[in-house]
MMTF fields as JSON, N, C-alpha, C and O atoms, coordinates in Angstrom:
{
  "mmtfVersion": "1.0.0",
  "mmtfProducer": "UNKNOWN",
  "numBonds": 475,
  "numAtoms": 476,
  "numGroups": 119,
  "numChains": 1,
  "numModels": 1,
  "chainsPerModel": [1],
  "groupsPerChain": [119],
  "chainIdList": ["A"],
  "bondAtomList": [4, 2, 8, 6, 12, 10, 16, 14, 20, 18, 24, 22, 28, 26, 32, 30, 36, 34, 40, 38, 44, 42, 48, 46, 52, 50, 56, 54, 60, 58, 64, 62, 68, 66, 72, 70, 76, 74, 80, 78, 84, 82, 88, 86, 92, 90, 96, 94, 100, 98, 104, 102, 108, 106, 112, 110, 116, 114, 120, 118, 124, 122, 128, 126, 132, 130, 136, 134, 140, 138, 144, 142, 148, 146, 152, 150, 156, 154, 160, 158, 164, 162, 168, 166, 172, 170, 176, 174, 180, 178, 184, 182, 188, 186, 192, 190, 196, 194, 200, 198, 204, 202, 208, 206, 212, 210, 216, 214, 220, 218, 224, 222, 228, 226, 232, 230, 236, 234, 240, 238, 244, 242, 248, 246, 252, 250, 256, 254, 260, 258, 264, 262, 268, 266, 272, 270, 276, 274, 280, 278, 284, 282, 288, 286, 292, 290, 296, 294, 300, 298, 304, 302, 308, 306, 312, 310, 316, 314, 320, 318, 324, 322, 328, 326, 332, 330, 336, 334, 340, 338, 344, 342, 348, 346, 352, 350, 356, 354, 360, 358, 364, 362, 368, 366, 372, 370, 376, 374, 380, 378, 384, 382, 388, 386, 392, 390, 396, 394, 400, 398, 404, 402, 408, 406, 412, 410, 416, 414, 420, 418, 424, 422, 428, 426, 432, 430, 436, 434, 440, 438, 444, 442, 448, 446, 452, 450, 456, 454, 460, 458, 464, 462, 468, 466, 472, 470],
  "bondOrderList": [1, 1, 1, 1, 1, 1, 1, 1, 1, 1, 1, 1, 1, 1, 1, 1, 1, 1, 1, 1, 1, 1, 1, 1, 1, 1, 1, 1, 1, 1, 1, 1, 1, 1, 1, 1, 1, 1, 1, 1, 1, 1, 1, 1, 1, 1, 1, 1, 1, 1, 1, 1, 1, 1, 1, 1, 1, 1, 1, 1, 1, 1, 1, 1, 1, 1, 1, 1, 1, 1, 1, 1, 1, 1, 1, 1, 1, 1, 1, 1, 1, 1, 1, 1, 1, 1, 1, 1, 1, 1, 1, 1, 1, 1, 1, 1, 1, 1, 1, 1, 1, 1, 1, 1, 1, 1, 1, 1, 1, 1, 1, 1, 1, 1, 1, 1, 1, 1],
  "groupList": [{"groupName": "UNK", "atomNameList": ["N", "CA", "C", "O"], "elementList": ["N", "C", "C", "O"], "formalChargeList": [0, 0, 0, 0], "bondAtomList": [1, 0, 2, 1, 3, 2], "bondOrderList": [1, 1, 2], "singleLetterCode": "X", "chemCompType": "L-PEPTIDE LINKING"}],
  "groupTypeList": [0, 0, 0, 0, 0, 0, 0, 0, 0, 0, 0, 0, 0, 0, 0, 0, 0, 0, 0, 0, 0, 0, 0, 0, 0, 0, 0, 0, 0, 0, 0, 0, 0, 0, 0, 0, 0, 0, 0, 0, 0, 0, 0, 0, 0, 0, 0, 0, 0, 0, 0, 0, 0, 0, 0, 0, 0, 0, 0, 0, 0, 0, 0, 0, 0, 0, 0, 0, 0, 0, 0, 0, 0, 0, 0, 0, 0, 0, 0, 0, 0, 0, 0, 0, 0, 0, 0, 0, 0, 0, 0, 0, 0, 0, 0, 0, 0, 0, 0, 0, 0, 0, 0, 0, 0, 0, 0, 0, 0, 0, 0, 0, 0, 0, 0, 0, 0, 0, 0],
  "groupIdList": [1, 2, 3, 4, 5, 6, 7, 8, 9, 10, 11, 12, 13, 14, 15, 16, 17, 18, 19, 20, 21, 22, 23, 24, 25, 26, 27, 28, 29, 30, 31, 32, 33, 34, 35, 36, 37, 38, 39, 40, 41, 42, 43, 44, 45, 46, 47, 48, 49, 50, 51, 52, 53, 54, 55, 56, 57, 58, 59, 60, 61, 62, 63, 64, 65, 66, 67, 68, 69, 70, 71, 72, 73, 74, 75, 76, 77, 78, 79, 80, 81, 82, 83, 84, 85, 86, 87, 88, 89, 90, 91, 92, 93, 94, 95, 96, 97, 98, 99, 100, 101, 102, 103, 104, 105, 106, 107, 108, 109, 110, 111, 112, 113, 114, 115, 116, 117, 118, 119],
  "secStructList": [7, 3, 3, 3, 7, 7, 2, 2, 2, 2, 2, 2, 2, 2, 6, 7, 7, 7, 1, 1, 7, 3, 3, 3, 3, 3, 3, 3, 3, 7, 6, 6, 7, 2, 2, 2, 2, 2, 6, 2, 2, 2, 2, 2, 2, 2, 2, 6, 6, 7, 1, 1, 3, 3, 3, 3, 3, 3, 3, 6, 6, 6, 1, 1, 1, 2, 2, 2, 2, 6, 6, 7, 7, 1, 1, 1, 7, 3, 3, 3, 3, 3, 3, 7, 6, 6, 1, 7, 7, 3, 3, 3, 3, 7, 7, 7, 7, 1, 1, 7, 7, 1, 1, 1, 1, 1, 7, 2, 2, 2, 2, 2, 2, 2, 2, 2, 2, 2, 7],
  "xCoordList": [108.495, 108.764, 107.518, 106.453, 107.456, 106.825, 106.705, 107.633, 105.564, 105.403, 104.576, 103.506, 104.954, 104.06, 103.162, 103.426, 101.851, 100.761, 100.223, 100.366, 99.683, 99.209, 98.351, 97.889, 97.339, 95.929, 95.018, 94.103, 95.638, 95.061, 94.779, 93.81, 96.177, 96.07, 94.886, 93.853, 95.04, 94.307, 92.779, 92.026, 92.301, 90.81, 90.372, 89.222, 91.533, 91.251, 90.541, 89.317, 91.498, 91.693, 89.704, 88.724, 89.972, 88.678, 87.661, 86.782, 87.709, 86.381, 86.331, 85.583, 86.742, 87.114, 87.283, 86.524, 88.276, 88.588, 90.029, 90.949, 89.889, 91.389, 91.038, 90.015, 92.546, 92.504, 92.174, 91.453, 93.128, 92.994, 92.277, 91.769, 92.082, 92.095, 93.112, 93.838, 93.172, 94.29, 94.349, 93.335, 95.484, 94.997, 96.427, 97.509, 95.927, 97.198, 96.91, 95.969, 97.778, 98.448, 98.998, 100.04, 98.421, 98.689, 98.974, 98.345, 99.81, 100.545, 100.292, 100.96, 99.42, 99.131, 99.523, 98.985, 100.494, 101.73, 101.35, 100.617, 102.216, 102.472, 104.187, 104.84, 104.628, 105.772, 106.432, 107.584, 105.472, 105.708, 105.5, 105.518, 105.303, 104.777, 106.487, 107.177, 106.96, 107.805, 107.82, 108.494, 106.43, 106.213, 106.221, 107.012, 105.266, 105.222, 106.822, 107.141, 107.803, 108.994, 109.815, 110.72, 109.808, 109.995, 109.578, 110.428, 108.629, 107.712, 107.782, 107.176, 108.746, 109.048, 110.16, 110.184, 110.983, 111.67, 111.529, 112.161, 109.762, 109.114, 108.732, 109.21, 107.677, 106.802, 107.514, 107.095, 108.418, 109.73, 109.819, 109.096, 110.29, 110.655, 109.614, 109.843, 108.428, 106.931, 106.766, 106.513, 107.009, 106.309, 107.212, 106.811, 108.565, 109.234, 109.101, 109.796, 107.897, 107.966, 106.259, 105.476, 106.153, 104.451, 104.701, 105.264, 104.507, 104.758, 103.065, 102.836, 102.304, 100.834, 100.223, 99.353, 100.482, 100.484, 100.936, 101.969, 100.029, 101.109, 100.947, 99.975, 101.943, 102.202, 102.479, 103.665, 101.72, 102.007, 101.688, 101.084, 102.085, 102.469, 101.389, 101.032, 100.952, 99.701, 100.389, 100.337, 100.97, 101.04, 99.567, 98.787, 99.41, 97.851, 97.563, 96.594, 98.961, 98.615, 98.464, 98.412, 98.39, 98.013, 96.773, 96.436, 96.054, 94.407, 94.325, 94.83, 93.794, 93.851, 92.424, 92.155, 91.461, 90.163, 90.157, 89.176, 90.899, 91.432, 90.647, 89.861, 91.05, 90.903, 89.586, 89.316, 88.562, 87.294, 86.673, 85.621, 87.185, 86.829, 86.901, 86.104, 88.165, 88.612, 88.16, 88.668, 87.234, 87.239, 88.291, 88.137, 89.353, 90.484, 90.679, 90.526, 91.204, 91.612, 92.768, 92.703, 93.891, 95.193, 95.936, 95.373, 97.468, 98.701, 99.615, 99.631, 100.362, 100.403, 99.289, 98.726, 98.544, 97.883, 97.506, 97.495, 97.322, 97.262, 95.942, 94.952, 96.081, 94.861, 95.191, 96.212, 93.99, 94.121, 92.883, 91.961, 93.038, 92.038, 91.837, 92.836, 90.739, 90.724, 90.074, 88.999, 90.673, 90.264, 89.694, 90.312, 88.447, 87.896, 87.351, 86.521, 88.074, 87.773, 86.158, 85.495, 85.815, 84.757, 83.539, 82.312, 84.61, 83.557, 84.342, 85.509, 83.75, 84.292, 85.177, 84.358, 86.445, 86.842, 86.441, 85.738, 86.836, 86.745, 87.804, 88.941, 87.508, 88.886, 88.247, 87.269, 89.957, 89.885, 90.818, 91.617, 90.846, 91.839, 92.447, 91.761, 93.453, 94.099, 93.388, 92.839, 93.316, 92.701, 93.857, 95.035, 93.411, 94.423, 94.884, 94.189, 96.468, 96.893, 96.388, 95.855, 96.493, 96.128, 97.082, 96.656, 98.439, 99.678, 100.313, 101.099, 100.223, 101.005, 102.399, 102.725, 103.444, 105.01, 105.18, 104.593, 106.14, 106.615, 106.915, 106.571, 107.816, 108.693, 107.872, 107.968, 106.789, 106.448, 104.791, 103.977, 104.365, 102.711, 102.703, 102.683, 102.718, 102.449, 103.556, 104.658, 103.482, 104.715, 104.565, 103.676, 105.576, 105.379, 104.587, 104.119, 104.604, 103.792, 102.647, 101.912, 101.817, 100.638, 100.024, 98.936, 100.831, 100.959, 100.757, 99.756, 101.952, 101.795, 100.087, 99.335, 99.89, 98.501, 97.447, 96.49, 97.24, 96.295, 96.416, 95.334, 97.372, 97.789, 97.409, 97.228, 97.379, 96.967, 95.983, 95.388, 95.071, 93.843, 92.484, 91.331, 93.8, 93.051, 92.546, 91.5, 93.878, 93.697, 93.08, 92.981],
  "yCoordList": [137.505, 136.512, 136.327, 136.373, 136.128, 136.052, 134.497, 134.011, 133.949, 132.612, 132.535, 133.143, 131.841, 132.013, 130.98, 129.777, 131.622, 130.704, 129.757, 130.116, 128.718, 128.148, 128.159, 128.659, 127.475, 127.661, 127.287, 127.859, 125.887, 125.066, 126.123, 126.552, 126.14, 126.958, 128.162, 128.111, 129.104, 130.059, 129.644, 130.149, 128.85, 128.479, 127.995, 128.116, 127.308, 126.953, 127.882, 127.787, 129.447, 130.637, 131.271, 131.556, 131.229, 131.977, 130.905, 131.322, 129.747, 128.76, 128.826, 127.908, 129.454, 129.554, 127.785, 127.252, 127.216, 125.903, 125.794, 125.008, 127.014, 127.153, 126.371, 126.005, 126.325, 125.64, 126.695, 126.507, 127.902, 128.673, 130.144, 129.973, 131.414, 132.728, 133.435, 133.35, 134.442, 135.299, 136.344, 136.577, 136.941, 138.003, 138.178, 138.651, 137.564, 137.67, 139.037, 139.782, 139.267, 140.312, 139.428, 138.795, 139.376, 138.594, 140.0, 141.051, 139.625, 140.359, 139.396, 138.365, 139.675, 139.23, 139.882, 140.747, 139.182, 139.474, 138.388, 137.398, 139.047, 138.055, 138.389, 139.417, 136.81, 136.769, 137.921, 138.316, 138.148, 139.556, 140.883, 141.889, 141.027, 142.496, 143.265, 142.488, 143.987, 144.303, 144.857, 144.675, 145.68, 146.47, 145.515, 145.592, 144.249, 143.205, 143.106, 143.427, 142.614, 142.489, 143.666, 143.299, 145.057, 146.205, 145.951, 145.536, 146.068, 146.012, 144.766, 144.597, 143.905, 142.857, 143.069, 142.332, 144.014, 144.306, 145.173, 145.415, 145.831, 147.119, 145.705, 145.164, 145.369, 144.103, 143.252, 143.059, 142.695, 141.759, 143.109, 142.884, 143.925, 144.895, 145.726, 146.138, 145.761, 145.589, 144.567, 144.886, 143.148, 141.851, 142.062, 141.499, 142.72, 142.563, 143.396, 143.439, 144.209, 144.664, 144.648, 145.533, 143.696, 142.845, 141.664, 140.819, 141.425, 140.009, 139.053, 137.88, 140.084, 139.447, 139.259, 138.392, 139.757, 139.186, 138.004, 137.334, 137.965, 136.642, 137.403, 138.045, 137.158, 137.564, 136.85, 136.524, 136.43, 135.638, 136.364, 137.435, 135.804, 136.202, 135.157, 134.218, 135.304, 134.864, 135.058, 136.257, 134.368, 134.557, 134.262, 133.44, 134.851, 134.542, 133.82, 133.501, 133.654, 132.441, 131.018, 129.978, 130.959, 129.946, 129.932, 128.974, 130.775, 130.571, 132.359, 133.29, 132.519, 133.653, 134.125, 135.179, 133.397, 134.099, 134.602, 135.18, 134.404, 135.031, 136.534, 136.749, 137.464, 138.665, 139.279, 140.475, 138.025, 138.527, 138.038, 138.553, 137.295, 136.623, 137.718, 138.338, 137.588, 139.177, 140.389, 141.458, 140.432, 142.234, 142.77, 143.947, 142.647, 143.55, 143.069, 141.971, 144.693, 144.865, 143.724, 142.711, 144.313, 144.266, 143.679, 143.638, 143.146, 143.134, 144.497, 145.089, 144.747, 144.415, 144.429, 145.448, 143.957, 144.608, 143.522, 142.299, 144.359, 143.882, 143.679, 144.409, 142.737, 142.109, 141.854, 141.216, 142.534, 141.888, 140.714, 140.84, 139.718, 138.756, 138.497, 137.905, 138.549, 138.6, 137.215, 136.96, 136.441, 134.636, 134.424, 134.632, 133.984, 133.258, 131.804, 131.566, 130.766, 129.339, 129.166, 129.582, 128.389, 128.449, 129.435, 129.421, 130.248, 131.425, 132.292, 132.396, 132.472, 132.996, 134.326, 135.238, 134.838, 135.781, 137.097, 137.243, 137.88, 139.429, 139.816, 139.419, 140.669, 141.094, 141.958, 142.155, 142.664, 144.271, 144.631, 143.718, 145.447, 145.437, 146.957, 147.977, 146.92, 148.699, 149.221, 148.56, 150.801, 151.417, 151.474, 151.242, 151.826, 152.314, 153.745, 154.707, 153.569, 155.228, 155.891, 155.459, 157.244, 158.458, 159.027, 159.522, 158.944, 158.884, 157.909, 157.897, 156.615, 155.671, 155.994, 156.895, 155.012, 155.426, 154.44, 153.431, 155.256, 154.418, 153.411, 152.631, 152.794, 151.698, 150.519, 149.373, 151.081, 149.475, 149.994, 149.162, 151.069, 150.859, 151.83, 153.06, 151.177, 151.464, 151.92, 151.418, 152.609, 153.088, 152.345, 151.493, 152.539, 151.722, 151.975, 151.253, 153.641, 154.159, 153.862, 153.359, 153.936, 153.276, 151.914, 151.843, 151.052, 149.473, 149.644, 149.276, 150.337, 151.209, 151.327, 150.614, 152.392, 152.805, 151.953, 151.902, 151.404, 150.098, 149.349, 148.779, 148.74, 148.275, 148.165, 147.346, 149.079, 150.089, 150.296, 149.95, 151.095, 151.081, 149.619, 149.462, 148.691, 147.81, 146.502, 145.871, 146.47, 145.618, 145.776, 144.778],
  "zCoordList": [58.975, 57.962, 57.08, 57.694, 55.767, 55.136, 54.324, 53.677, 54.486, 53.894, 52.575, 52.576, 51.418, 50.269, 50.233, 50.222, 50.213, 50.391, 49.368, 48.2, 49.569, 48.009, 48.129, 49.155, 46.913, 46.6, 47.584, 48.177, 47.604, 48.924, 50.604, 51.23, 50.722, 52.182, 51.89, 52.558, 51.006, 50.804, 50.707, 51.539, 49.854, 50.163, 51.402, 51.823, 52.126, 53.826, 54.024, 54.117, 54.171, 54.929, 54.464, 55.152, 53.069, 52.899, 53.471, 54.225, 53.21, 53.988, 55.266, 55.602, 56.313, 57.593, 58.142, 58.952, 57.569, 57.837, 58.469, 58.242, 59.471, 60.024, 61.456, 62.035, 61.704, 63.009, 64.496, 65.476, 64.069, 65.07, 64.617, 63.509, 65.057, 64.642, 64.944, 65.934, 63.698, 63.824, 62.651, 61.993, 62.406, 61.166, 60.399, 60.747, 59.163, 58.211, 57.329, 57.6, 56.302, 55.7, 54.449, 54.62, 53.37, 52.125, 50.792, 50.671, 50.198, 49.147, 47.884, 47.814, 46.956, 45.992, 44.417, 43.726, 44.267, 43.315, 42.115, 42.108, 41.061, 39.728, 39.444, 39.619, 38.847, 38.691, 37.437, 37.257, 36.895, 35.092, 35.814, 35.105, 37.139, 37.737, 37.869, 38.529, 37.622, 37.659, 39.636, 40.65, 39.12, 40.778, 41.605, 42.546, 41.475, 42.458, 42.965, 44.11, 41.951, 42.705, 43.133, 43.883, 42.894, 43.701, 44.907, 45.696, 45.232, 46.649, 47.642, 48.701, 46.956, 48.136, 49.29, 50.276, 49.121, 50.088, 51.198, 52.226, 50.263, 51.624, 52.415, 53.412, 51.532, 52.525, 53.208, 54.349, 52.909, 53.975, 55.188, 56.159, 55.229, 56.125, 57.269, 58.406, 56.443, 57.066, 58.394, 59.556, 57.791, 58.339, 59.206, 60.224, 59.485, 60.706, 61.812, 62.827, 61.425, 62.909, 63.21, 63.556, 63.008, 63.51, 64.167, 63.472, 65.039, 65.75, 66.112, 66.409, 65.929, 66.373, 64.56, 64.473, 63.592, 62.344, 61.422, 61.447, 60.741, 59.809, 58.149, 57.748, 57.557, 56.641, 55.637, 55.576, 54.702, 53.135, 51.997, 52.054, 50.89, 49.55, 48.976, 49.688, 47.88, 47.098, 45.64, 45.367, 44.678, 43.195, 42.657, 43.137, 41.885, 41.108, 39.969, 39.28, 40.034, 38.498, 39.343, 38.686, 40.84, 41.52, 41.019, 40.323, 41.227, 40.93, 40.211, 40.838, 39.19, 38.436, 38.428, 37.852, 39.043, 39.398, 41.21, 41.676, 41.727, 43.014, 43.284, 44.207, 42.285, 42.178, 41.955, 42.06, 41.539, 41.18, 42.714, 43.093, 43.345, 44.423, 45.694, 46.398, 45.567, 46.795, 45.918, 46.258, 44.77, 44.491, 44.165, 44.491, 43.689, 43.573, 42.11, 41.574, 41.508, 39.921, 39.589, 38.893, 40.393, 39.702, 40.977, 42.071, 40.737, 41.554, 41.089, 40.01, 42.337, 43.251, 44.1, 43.698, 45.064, 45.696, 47.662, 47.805, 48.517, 49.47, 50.256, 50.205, 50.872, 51.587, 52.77, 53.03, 54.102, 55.611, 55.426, 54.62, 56.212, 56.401, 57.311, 57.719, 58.435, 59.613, 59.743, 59.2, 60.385, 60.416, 61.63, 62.674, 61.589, 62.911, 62.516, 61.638, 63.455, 62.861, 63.218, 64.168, 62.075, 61.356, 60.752, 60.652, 60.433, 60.385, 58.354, 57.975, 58.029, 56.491, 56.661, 56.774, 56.728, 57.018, 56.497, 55.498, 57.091, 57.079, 56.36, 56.614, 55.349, 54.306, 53.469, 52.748, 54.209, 54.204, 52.577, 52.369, 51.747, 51.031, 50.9, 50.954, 50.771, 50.531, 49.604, 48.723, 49.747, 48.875, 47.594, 47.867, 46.06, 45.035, 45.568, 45.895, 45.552, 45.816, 45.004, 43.983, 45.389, 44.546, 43.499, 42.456, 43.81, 43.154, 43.288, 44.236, 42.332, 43.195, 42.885, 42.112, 43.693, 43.785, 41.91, 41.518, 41.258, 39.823, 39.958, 39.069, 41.273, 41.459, 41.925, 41.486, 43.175, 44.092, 44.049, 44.449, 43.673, 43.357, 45.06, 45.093, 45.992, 46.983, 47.928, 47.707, 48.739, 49.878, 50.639, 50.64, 51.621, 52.979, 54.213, 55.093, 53.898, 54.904, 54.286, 55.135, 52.682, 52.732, 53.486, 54.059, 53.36, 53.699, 55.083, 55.698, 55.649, 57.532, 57.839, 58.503, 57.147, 57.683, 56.984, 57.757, 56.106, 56.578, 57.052, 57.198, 57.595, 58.526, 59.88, 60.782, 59.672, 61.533, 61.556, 62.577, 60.278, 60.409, 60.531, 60.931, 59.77, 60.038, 60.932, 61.084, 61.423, 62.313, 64.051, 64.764]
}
């Protein structure tokens, strides 16, 4: 299941002002991305077969300096965050494909193997 995060929750996450540790998987999308909304039905289908993950969605017009923050160009694009309470997380981000797919930017098996590699 996938939960959409807000600004608030998300600066928690990066201030390490969480309650517990654990390791989410955030999809940072814009509502004009055409790809962003292609790629929501890999990522829904993804988050279901992780049970030790958490999985949220990030729009960026929540906060539109987001991207200079995490380092990353563009949406679609994905982020692991590895959370330890009180501590500033660890975050990993996918590499840009080499060919990306026309439709969703990214495959599933990309998403798969950072995934795996990263956690």
């Amino acid at each position: 299941m996938i939960e959409r995060l807000s600004r608030g929750a998300l600066l928690k996450i990066l201030s390490g002002n969480v309650l517990s540790d654990g390791t989410c998987v955030i999809k940072f999308y814009s509502n004009n991305c055409h790809l962003c909304h292609a790629l929501r039905d890999t990522y829904e289908e993804i988050s279901n077969d992780y049970d030790d993950l958490y999985f949220f969605a990030f729009n960026i017009k929540d906060d539109p300096k987001i991207s200079k923050v995490l380092k990353f160009k563009g949406v679609p694009n994905i982020s692991m965050l590895k959370i330890r309470k009180g501590k500033k997380p660890e975050v990993k981000r996918i590499t840009e494909p080499k060919k990306p797919d026309k439709q969703t930017w990214y495959t599933a098996q990309e998403i798969r193997n950072f995934i795996e590699k990263e956690k």
